[in-house]
ZATI-253537 format. One record per residue (C-alpha): residue number from 1; y, z, x. Coordinates in pm, whole numbers, always signed. Example, Ala and Ser with C-alpha at 12.3 -4.5 7.8 and 13.67 -1.06 7.14 Angstrom:
2
     k       yy       zz       xx
     1     -450     +780    +1230
     2     -106     +714    +1367
//
This chain:
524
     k       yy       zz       xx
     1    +6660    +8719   +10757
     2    +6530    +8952   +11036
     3    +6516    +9327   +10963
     4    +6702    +9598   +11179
     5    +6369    +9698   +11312
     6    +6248    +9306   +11445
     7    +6589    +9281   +11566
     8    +6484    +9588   +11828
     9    +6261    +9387   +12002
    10    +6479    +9127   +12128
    11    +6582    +9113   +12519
    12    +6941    +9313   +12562
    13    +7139    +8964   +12646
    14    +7035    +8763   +12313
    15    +7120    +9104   +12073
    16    +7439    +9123   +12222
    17    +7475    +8760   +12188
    18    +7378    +8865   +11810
    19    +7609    +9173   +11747
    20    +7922    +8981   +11945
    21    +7949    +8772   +11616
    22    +7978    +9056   +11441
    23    +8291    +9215   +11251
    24    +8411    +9540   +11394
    25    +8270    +9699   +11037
    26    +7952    +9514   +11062
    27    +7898    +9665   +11450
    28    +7955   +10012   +11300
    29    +7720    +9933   +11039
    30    +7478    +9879   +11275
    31    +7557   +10161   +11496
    32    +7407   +10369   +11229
    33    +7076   +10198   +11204
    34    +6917   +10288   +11490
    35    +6971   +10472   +11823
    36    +6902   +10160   +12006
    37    +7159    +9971   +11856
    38    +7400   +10281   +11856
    39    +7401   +10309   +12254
    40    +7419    +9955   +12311
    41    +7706    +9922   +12119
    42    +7855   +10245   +12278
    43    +7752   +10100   +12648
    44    +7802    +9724   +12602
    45    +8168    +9634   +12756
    46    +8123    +9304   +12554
    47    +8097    +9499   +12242
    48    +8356    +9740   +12266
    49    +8609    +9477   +12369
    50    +8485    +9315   +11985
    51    +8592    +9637   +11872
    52    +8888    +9705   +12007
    53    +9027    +9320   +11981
    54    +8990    +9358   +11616
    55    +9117    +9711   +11565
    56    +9431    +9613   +11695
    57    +9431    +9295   +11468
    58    +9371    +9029   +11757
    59    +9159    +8743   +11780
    60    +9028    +8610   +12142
    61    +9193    +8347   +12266
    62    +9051    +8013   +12485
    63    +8848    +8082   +12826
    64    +9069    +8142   +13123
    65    +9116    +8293   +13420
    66    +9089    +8659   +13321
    67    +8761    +8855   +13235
    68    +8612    +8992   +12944
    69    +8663    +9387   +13163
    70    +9044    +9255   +13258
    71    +9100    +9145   +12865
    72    +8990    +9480   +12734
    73    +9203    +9648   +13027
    74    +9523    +9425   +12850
    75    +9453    +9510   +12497
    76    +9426    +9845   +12553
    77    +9752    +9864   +12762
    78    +9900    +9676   +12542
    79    +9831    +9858   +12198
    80    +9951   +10141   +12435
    81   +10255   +10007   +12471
    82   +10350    +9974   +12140
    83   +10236   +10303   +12013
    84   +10510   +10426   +12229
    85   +10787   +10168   +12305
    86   +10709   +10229   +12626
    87   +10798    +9920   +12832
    88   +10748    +9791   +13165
    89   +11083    +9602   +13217
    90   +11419    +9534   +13081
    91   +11624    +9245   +13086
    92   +11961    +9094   +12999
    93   +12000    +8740   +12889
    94   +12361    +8605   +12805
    95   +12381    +8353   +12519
    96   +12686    +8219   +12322
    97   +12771    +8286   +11992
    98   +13013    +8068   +11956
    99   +12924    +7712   +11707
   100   +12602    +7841   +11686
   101   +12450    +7673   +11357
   102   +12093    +7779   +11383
   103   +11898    +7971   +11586
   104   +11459    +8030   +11644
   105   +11261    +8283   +11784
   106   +10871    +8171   +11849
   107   +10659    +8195   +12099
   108   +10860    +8356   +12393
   109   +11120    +8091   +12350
   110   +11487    +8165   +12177
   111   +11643    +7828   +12105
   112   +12005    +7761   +11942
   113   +12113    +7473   +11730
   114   +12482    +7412   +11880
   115   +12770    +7176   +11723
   116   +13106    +7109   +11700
   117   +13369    +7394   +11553
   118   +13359    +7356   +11217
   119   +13099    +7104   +11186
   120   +12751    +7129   +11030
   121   +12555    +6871   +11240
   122   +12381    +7016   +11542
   123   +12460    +6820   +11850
   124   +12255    +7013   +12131
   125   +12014    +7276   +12124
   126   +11986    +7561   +12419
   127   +11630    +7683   +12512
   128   +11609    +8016   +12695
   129   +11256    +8116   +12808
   130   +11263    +8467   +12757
   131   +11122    +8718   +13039
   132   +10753    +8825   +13014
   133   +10422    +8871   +13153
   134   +10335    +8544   +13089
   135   +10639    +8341   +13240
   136   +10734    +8416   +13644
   137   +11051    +8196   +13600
   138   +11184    +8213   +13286
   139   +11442    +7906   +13224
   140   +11712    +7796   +13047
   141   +11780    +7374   +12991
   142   +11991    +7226   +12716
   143   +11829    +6974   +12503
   144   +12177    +6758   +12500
   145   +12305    +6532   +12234
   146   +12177    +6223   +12436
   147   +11843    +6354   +12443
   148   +11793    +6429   +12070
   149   +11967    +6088   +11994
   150   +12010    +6167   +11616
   151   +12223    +6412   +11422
   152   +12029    +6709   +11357
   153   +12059    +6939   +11034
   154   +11819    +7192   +11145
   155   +11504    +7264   +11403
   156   +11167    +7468   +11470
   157   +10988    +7480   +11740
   158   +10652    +7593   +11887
   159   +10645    +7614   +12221
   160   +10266    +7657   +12246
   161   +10166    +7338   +12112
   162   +10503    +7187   +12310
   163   +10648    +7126   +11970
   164   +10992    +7031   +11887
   165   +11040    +6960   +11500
   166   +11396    +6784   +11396
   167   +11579    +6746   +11089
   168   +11762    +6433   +11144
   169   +12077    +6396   +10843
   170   +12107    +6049   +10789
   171   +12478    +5926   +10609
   172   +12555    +6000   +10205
   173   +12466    +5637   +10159
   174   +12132    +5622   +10322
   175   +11812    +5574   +10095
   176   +11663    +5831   +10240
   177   +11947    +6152   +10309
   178   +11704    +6302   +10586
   179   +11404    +6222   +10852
   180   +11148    +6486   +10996
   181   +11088    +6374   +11351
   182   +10793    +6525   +11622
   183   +10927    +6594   +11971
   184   +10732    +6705   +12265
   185   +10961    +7027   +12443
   186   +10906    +6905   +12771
   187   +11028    +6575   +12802
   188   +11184    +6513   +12430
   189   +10990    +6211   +12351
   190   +10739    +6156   +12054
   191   +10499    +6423   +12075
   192   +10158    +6302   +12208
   193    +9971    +6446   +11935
   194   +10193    +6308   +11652
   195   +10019    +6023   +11472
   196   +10331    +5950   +11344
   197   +10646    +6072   +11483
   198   +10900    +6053   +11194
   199   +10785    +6162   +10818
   200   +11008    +6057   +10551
   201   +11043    +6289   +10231
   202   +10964    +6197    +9867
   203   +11300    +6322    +9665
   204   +11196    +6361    +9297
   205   +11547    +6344    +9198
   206   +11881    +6248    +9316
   207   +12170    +6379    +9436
   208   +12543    +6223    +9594
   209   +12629    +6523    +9787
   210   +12393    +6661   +10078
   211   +12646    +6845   +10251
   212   +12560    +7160   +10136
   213   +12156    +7106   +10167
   214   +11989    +7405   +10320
   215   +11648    +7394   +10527
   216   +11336    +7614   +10620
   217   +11091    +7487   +10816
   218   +10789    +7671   +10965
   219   +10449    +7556   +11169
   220   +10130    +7691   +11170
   221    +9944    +7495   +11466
   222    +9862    +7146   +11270
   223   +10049    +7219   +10988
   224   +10439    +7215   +10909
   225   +10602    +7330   +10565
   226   +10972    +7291   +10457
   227   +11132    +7362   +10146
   228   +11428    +7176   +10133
   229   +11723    +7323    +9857
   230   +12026    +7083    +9781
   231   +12235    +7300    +9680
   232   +12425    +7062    +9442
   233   +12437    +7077    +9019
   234   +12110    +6886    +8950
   235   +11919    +6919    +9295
   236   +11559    +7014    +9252
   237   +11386    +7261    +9489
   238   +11128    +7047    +9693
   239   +10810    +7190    +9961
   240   +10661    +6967   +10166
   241   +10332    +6987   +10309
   242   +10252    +6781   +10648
   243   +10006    +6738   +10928
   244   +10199    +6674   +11158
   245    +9893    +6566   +11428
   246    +9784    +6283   +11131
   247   +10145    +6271   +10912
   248    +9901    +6297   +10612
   249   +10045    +6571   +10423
   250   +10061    +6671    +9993
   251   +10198    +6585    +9720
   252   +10539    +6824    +9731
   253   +10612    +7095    +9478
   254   +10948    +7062    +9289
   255   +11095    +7402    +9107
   256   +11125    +7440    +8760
   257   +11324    +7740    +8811
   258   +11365    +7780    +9223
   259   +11238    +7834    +9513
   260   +11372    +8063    +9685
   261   +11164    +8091   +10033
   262   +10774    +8095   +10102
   263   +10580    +8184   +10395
   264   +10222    +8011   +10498
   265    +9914    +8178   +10534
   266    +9675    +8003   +10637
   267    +9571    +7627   +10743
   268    +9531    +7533   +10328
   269    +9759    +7829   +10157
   270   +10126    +7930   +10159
   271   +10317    +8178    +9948
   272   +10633    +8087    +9767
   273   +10933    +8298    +9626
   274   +11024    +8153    +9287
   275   +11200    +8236    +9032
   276   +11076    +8133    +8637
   277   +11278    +8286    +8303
   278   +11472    +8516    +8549
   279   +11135    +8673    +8695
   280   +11101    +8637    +9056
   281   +10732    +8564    +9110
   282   +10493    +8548    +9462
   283   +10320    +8235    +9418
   284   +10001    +8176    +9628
   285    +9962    +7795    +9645
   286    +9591    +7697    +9778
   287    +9541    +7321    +9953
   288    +9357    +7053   +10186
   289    +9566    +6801   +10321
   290    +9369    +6455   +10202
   291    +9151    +6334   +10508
   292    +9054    +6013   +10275
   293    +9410    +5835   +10335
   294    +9573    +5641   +10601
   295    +9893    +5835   +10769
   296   +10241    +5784   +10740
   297   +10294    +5404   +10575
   298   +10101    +5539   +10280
   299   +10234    +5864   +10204
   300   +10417    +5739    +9896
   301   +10027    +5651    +9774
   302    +9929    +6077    +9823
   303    +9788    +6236    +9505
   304    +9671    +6570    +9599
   305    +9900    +6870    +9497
   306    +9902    +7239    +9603
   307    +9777    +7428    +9321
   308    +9881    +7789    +9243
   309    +9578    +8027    +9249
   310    +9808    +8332    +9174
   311   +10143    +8424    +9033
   312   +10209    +8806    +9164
   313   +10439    +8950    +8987
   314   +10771    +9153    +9066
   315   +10898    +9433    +8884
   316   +11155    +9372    +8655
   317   +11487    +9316    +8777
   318   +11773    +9506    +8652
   319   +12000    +9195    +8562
   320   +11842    +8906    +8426
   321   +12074    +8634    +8640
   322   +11863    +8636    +8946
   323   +12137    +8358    +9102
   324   +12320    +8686    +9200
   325   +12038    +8815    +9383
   326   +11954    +8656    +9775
   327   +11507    +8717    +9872
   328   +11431    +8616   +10218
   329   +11132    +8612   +10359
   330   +11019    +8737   +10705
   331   +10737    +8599   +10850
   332   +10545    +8464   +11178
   333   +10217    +8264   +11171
   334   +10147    +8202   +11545
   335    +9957    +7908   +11657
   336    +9659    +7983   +11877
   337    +9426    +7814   +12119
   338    +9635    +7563   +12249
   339    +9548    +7502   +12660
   340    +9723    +7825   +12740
   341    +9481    +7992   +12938
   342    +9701    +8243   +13045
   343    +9728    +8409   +12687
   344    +9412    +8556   +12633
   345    +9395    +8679   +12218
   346    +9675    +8614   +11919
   347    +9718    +8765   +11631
   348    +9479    +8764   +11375
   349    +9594    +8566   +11032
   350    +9449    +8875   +10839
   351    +9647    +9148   +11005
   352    +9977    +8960   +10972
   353   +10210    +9101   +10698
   354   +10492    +8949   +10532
   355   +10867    +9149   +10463
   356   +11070    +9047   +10119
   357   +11401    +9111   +10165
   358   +11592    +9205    +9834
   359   +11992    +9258    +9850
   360   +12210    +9209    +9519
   361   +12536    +9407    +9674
   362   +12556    +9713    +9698
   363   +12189    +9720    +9691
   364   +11875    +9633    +9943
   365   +11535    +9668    +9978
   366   +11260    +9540   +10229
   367   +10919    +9477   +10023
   368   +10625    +9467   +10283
   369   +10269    +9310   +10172
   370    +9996    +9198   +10422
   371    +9868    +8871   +10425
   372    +9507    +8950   +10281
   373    +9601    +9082   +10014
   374    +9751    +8754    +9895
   375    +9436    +8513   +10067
   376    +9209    +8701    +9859
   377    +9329    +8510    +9554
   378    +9337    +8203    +9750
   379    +9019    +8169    +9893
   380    +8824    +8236    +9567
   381    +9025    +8033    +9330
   382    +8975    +7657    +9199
   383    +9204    +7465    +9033
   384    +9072    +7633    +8676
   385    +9116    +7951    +8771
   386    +9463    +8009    +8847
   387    +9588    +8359    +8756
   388    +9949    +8587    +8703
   389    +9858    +8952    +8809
   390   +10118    +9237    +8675
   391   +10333    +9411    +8880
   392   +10192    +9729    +8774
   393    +9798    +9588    +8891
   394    +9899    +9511    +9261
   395   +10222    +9645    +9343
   396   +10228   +10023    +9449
   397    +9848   +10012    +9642
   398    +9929    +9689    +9792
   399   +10310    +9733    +9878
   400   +10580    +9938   +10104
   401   +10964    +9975   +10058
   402   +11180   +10009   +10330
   403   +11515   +10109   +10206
   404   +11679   +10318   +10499
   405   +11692   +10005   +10748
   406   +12049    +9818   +10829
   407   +12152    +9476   +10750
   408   +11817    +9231   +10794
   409   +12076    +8914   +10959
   410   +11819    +8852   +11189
   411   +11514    +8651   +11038
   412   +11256    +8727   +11322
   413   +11141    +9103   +11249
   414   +10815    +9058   +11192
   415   +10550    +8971   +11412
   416   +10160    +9041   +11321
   417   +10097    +9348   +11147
   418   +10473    +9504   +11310
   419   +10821    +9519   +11157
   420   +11155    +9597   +11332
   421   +11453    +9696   +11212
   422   +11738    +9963   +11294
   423   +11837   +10255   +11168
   424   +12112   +10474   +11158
   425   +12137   +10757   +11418
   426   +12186   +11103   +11308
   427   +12447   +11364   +11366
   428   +12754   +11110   +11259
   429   +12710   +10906   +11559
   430   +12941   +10597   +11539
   431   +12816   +10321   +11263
   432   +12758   +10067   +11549
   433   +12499   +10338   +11724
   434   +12162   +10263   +11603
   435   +11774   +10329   +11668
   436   +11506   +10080   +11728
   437   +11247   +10161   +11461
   438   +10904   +10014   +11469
   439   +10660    +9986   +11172
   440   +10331    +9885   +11221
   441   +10068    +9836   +10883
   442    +9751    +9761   +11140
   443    +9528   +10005   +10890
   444    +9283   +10097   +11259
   445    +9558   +10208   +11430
   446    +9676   +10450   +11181
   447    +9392   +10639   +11128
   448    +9276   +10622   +11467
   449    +9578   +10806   +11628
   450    +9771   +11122   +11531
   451   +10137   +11118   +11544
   452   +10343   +11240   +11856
   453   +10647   +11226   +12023
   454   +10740   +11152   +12393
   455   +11062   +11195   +12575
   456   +11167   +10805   +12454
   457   +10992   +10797   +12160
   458   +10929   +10982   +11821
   459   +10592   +10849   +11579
   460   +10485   +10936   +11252
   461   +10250   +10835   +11038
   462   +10358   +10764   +10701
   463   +10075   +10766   +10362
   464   +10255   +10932   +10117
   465   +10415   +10644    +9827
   466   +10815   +10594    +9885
   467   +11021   +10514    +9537
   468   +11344   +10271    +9496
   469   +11514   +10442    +9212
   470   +11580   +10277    +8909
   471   +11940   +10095    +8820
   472   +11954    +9917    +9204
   473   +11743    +9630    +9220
   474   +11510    +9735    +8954
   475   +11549    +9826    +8588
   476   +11254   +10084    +8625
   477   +11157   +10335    +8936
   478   +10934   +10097    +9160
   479   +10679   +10259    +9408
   480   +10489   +10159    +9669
   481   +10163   +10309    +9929
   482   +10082   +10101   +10219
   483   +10014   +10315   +10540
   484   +10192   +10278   +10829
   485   +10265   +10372   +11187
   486   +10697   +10456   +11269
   487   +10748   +10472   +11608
   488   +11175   +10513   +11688
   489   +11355   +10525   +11987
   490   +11548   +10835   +12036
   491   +11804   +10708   +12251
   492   +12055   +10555   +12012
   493   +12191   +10184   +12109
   494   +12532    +9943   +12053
   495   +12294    +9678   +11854
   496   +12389    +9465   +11593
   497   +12041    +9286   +11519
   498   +11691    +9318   +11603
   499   +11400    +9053   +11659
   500   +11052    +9112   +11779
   501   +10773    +8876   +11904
   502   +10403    +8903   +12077
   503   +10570    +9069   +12357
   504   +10854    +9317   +12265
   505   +11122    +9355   +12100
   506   +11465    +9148   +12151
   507   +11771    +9344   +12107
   508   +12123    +9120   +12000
   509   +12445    +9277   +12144
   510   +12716    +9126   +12007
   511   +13075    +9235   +11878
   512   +13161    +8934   +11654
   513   +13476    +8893   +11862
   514   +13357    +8780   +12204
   515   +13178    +8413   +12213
   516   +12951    +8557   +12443
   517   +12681    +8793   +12367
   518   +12360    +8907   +12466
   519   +11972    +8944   +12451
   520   +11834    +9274   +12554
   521   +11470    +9200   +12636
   522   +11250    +9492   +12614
   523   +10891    +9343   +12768
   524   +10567    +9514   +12730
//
């Protein structure tokens, strides 16, 4: 290993070759060393763009068009941006409410699962390109019933890779109740990439009912988990684990207790709400999807099983009969470096956090944890070594509790290290008047920048611990310390839900009455 002072004697271009690799702590680090390496650092536009990709928790994305000088000009208008809510356009886009089964919001794209009234099968999905600086001509095209040629229980999507994932519900008597199938967005065919294009699932028990089944289904570039919950007197919880480019995929977990909803983390880990001996538990499952198999016709013949490396620990509930209780989990793992030249960093895997949503009525609290502090179990454990780790060792430092926000109907409120919700206005405004509040955990950005206010926008910077009182949720006072950024919107808004994505924030307008609504798009 070469020494700080034989590193001084390389030419300029292969150091900053060198230091380029480096992590933004590393590059300060070195800044101290020397005063050579301290004004190349300082001077070096390569460097600084290192710096500043990773203090606001971005990773580059593929070569394109744009320059290293116009990247840096982006991330810095962009982190901007969203330390003030200050956006460059607005827009309105109409959709209808009415039979909407499902809904997705993921990668610039809003998509609905439509059906019949009163039925639970989707026949056609809508797809509305949402406004932004990456899309000239946003469009909207219905994927119709002809198209999909199957009935569909749910759908994800990701519009990066061109991805289209389908639940197809097969009838009561069928062998096997449901089909995953791979469909390319642009022309609804097999996708390209799939291997195979329909995955079967491996039931470890069985059921007569699936009427009442419930789905969630993310992706994470190659990889797509579901956990599928019957919702019928002897249904087991089941994940599933896939490749979707090879349809190799894992062993599935089944629930002793339940699960009750997970989030991935990585390519090879994923994080699971379940609930054991009426303790709800975050279980970080570690994996490798085998690579020594052949795909689809031999999935049956798979032997390799997620493992958990760590069982985190809640506090206690206050009741014991957790059935009464509803967790959700709020999440978005973004695929990366797929051809899209024109989207030059994504979030980095690291940064992202992950918002537990407690309600047992009259009661609700948002639990927010960032992703590393679960992958640090996971990338140092072996199947010898898994581990349960108290509540009272993890929670407060690791943890924040949102308890002032309204009604979390909308699943997409997080994206990277930001969480949106509203608030209530002040001064008695009417219920349905609320404020767009912003949280963002990226630790760089708040200790870099002092809080402010503008004429749109108040910001804060919150360290101190907030408490959820004992007797709610919890039988004992539960704390919790993770720093964070508020920015709010003064000017109060008719909003009944909230979403946010790599771009801005997505405002629903709706009055439950009309089957119209809307989508106000606020764009960075």
């Amino acid at each position: 290993m070469h020494s700080p002072k034989s590193l001084q004697h390389l030419p300029t271009e292969i150091l900053v070759n060198v230091l380029a690799d480096l992590s933004l702590r590393d590059l300060h680090a070195c800044q101290a060393t020397c005063r050579r390496f301290a004004s190349l650092v300082r001077s070096t536009l390569a460097l600084q763009y290192v710096i500043e990709l990773e203090a606001a928790g971005l990773c580059d994305g593929p070569p394109g068009p744009l320059t290293t000088a116009q990247r840096m000009q982006l991330v810095l208008q962009r982190q901007s941006m969203w330390r003030t809510l200050k956006w460059t356009r607005k827009d309105v886009v109409p959709y209808e409410t009415e039979n909407c089964l499902t809904y997705e919001l993921y990668g610039r794209v809003f998509g609905q699962g439509k059906g019949d009234k009163g039925g639970a099968t989707t026949k056609y999905i809508t797809m509305s390109e949402l406004p932004s600086s990456y899309l000239e001509a946003p469009r909207r095209y219905i994927i119709d019933e002809e198209q999909l040629g199957i009935p569909v229980w749910d759908f994800t999507m990701d519009p990066v890779q061109d991805l289209l994932v389908l639940i197809e519900q097969n009838d009561d008597a069928a062998a096997v109740p449901w089909r995953v199938h791979f469909r390319a967005l642009s022309s609804f065919e097999a996708h390209p990439r799939a291997r195979a294009a329909t995955v079967e699932p491996i039931l470890h028990s069985t059921h007569s009912d699936w009427e009442d089944s419930e789905f969630s289904t993310k992706v994470f570039e190659n990889l797509v988990v579901m956990l599928f919950k019957p919702m019928v007197e002897g249904g087991s919880d089941h994940i599933f684990v896939w490749d979707w480019t090879t349809g190799r995929g894992c062993q599935p977990l089944v629930a002793s207790g339940g699960f009750l909803d997970f989030a991935i983390l990585s390519h090879d880990a994923i994080v699971v709400v379940g609930m054991k001996d009426d303790r709800v538990t975050l279980d970080v499952y570690t994996f490798r999807i085998p690579s020594d198999q052949r795909p689809a016709e031999d999935v049956k013949k798979q032997k390799r099983k997620p493992f958990c490396a760590a069982s985190m620990e809640l506090p206690e509930p206050t009741h014991s009969d957790w059935w009464n209780y509803s967790v959700g989990c709020l999440s978005n793992c973004t695929s990366r470096d797929f051809n899209v030249p024109v989207r030059p960093f994504g979030n980095s895997l690291e940064n992202q956090i992950l918002a537990f949503c407690f309600t047992g009525h009259p009661h609700r609290a948002t639990m927010i944890v960032q992703a590393k502090t679960l992958l640090r179990y996971a990338a140092r454990a072996t199947r010898a070594t898994g581990v349960t780790v108290a509540w009272s060792d993890w929670g407060e430092r690791a943890t924040r509790w949102i308890t002032e926000c309204c009604d979390r109907d909308w699943l997409c409120g997080t994206h990277g290290s930001r969480f949106v919700t509203l608030v209530p206005s002040p001064n008695g405004e009417r219920p349905l008047h609320h404020r767009v509040q912003m949280l963002d955990f990226n630790p760089f950005d708040v200790r870099r920048f002092p809080a402010y206010q503008t004429p749109w926008s108040s910001t804060r910077i919150v360290d101190e611990k907030t408490v959820v009182p004992a007797g709610g949720l919890w039988k004992h006072e539960v704390a919790g310390r993770l720093p964070y950024r508020e920015v709010t919107l003064l000017q109060p808004a008719i909003l009944s839900g909230v979403m946010i994505d790599e771009c801005g924030i997505v405002g629903v307008r709706a009055d439950g009455a009309s089957p119209v609504a809307s989508l106000e798009i606020m764009t960075l």
